[in-house]
C-alpha positions in Angstrom: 128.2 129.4 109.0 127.1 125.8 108.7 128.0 123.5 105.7 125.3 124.2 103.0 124.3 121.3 101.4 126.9 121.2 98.4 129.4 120.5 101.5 127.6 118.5 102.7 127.0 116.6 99.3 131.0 117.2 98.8 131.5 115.4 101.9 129.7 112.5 100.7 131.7 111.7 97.7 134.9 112.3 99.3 133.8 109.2 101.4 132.3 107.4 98.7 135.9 108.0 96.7 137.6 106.5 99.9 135.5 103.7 100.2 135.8 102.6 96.6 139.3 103.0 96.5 139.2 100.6 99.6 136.7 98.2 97.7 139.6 98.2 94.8 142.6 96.9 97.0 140.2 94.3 98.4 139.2 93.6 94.5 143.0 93.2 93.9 143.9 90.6 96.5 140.0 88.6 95.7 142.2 88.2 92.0 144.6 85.8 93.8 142.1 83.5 95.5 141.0 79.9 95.0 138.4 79.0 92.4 136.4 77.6 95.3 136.3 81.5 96.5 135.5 83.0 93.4 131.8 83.9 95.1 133.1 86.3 97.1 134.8 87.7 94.0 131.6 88.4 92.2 130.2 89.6 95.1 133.1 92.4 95.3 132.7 93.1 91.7 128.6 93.8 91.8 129.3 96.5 95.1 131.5 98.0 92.9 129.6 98.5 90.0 126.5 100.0 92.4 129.6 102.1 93.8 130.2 103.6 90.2 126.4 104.1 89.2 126.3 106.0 92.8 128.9 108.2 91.5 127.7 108.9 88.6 123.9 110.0 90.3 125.2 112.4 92.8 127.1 114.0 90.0 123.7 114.2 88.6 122.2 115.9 91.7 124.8 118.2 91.8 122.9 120.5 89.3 120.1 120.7 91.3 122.0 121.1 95.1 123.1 124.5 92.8 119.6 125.2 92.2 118.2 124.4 95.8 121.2 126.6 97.5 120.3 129.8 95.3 116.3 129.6 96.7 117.2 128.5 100.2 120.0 131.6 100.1 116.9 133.9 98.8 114.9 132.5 101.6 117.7 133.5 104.2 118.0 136.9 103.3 114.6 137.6 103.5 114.2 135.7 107.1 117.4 137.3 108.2 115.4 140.9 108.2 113.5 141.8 111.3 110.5 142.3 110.3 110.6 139.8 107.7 107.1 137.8 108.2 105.4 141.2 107.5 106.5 140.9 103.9 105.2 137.7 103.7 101.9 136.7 102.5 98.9 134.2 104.9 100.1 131.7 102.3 103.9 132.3 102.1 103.7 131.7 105.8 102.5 128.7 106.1 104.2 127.3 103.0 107.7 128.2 104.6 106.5 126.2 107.8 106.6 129.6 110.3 103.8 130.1 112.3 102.7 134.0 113.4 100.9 135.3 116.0 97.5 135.4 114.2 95.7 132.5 112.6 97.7 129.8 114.1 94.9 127.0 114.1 94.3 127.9 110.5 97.8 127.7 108.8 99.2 124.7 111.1 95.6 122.9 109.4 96.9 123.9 106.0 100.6 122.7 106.6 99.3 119.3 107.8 96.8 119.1 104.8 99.6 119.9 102.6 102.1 117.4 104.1 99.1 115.0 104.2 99.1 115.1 100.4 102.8 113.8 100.5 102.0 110.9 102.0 101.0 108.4 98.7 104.3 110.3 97.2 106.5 108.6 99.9 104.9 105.6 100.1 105.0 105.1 96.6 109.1 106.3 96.2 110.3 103.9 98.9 107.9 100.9 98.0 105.8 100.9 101.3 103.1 99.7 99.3 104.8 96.5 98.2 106.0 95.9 102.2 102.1 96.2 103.2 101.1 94.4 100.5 103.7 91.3 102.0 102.9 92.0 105.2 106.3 92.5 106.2 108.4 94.3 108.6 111.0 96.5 108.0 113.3 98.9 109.9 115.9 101.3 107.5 117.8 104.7 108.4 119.8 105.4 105.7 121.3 109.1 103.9 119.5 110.0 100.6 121.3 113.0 98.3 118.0 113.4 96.1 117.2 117.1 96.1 118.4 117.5 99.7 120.3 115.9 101.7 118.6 114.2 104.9 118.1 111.2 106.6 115.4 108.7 106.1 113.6 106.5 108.6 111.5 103.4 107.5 109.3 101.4 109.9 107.0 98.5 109.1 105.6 96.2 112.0 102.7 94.2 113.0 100.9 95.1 116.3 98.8 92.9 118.2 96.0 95.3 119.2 92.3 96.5 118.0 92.3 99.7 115.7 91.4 102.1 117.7 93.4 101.0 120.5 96.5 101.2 118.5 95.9 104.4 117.2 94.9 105.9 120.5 98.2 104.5 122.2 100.3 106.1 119.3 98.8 109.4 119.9 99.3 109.5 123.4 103.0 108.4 122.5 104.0 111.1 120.0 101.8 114.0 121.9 104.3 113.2 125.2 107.4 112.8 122.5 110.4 110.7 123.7 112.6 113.1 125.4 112.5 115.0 129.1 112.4 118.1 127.4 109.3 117.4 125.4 106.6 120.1 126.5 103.1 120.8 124.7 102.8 124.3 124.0 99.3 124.4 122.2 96.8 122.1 121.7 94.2 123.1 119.0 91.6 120.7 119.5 92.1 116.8 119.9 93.1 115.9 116.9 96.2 119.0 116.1 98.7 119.4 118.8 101.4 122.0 118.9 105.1 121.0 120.8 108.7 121.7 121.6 111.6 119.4 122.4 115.3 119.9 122.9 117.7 117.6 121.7 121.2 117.0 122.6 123.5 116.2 119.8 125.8 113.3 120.2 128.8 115.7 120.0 128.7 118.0 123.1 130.5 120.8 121.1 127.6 121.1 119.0 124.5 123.2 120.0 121.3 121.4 120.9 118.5 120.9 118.4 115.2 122.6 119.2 112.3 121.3 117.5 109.0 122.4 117.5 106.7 120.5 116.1 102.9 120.4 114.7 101.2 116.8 114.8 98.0 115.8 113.5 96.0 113.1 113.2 93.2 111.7 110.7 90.9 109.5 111.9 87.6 108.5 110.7 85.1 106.0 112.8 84.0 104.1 110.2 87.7 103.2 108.3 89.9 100.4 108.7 93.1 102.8 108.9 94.3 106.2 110.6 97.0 108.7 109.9 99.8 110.8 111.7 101.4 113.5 110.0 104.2 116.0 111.5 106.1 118.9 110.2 108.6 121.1 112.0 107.8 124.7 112.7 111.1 127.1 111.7 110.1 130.1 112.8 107.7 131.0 115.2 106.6 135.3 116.1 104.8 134.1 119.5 107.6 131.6 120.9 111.0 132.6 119.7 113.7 130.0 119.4 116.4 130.1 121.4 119.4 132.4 119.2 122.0 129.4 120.6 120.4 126.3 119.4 120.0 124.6 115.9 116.2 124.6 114.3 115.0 121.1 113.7 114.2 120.4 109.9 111.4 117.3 110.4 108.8 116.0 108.2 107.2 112.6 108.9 104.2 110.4 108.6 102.7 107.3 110.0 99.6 104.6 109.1 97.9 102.4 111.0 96.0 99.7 109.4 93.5 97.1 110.7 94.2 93.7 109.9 92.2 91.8 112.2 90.1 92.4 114.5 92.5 92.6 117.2 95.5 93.4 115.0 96.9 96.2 112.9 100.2 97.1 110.4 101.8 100.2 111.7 104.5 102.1 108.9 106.2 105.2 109.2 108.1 107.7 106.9 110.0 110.2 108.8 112.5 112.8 107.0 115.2 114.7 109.2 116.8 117.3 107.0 120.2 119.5 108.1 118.8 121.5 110.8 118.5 125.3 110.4 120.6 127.7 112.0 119.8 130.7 113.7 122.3 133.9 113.0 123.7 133.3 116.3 125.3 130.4 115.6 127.1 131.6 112.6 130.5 131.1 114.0 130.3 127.6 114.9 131.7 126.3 111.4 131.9 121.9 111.8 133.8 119.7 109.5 132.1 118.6 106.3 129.9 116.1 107.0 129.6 116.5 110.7 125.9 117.5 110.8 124.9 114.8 108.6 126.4 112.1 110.7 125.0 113.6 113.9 121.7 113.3 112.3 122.0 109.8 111.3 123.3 108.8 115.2 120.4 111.2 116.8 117.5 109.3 114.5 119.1 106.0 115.4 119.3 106.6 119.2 115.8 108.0 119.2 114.2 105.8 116.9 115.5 103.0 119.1 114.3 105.0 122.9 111.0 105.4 120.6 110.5 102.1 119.7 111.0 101.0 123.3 108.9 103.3 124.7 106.2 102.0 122.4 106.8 98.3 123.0 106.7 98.8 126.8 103.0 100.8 126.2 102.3 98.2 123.8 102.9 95.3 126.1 100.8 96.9 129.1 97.9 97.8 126.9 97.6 93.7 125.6 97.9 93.2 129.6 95.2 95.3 130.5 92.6 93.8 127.4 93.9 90.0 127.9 92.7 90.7 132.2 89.6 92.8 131.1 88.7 89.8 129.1 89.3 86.5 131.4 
């Protein structure tokens, strides 16, 4: 089976151990240098003090990886049943992010509401308030242990388009998605799109990374912003994943803001936890850590074909308004 998160989380501190061992040979030899060096020194000594309080918070999250493996465990046993999602409750369904054959419109609403909700959460836990409020922009992917472990992706940038315009280009961009393999399998009404995409892993021995995904977006005519919010699908009783690949875990949102009349202040929140796995690939068994570095170089290299893709888009749309206008 795949590494549960305590392997994962194991993983990490084995690195971090290496790393600060590494930071303590290079604090050894700083001891010898010239006064006129010392910076560096103090430098050294303040990344190894953020090392240590590191240390001493993932031993704290340890406690509740324990926690989080006995209900995901629970979970598994009662997916891993057949006829599971007839035990499960209209709620339960929808809560777990699996979709049935009935009510589909319904519960993928009530997923987006809910993940909706989450939005002032994130914004508020990685200071995207502050950034807006400074106007400035910002990329990050970094690894985060809290709870879970998954990778995070934080956008801030200025566009130089109308509202509507910006929002309208975004949707067509995330409805399309970045890859080849990106397909839409329902669309709900205008606003609430249903798709699929197939990743490939940057290690070929791994399986690929099937992700279907619900988007929706908020608009309202008469407000100077708009939102995008996505959640992954894990299960799904009319389209069956494929038993071979990995189940995309992916949560995300994005808000555009008007800040002129021909310009607005995109940012984006997008979560990418340790993919599920489907019974058939119980055998496949990679190294600690493996998945969680294969995450961080897939939401790099697609984050990156993304943000092209957008530019490019970007760049024709100004085209098209500065002609339309001369």
């Amino acid at each position: 089976m795949f590494q549960r998160p305590k392997q994962e989380l194991e993983y990490l501190h084995a690195k971090h151990a290496k790393l600060s061992h590494t930071l303590g040979e290079i604090q050894k030899r700083l001891a010898s240098v010239p006064a006129a060096a010392r910076p560096w020194q103090a430098r050294a000594i303040e990344q190894a003090t953020v090392a240590h309080r590191s240390m001493q918070e993932n031993l704290r999250l340890r406690d509740m990886v324990t926690e989080q493996l006995q209900v995901i465990e629970a979970l598994e046993r009662v997916l891993a049943q057949p006829k599971s999602m007839a035990f499960l409750s209209n709620d339960a369904v929808w809560q777990l992010a699996i979709l049935s054959s009935k009510h589909r419109t319904v519960h993928l609403e009530k997923l987006l509401d809910a993940q909706c909700a989450k939005r002032e959460h994130e914004w508020i836990r990685y200071g995207l308030h502050e950034v807006r409020s400074s106007c400035s922009e910002m990329r990050k992917v970094f690894i985060e242990t809290q709870g879970s472990i998954s990778v995070v992706f934080l956008m801030s940038k200025h566009v130089q388009l109308p509202l509507r315009d910006m929002e309208d280009t975004l949707w067509d961009h995330m409805r399309t998605g970045i890859h080849d393999t990106s397909s839409v399998l329902e669309t709900h009404h205008p606003n609430l799109v249903y798709l699929s995409e197939l990743v490939t892993l940057p290690d070929p021995l791994m399986p690929k990374l099937e992700a279907r995904m619900a988007l929706r977006r908020y608009i309202d005519p008469g407000s100077s912003s708009s939102l995008f919010v996505w959640r992954s699908i894990v299960e799904d009783e009319l389209y069956p994943f494929n038993a071979a690949h990995l189940i995309a875990n992916v949560k995300g949102w994005a808000l555009v803001e008007a800040t002129g009349e021909n310009a607005t202040f995109v940012q984006s929140c997008i979560r990418m936890h340790l993919p599920e796995r489907s019974l058939h690939c119980a055998s496949i068994e990679p190294a600690n850590g493996t998945l969680t570095e294969l995450l961080l170089q897939s939401i790099e290299t697609n984050s990156a074909r993304a943000s092209r893709r957008m530019e490019d888009a970007i760049v024709a749309l100004q085209h098209d308004l500065t002609s339309s206008s001369s």
